[in-house]
C-alpha positions in Angstrom: -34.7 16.0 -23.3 -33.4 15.5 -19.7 -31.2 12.3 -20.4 -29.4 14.5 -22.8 -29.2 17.4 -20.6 -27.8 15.4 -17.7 -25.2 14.0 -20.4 -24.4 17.3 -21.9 -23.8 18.6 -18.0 -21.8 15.3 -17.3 -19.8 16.1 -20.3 -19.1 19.6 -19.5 -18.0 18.9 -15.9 -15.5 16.2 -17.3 -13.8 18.7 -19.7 -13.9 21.1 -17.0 -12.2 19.1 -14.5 -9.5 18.5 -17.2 -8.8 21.5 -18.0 -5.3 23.3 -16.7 -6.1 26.8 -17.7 -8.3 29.4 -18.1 -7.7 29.5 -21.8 -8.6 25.8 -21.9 -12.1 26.5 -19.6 -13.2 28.8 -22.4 -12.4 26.8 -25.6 -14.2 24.2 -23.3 -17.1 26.3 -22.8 -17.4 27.1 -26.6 -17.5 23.6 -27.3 -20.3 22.7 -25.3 -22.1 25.9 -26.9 -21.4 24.9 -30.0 -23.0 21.4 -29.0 -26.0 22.5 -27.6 -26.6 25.1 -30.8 -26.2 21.7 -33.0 -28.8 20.7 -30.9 -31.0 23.3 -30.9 -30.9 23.8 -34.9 -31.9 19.6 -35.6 -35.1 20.3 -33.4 
């Protein structure tokens, strides 16, 4: 379980960094809740 939370954070840090305004930051942030929901329901 770490590996992929130190990939998920990775992941979320590069999408955060390429993001240019707030509106983008919070589609961003939905994504990566959405991912880590997917995750949570195949365990």
């Amino acid at each position: 379980m770490k590996p992929f939370a130190t990939l998920l954070s990775m992941i979320f840090v590069l999408a955060l960094a390429g993001c240019n305004t707030v509106q983008g930051v919070g589609q961003d942030v939905q994504k990566a809740g959405q991912v880590l929901e997917d995750a949570a329901k195949k365990k």
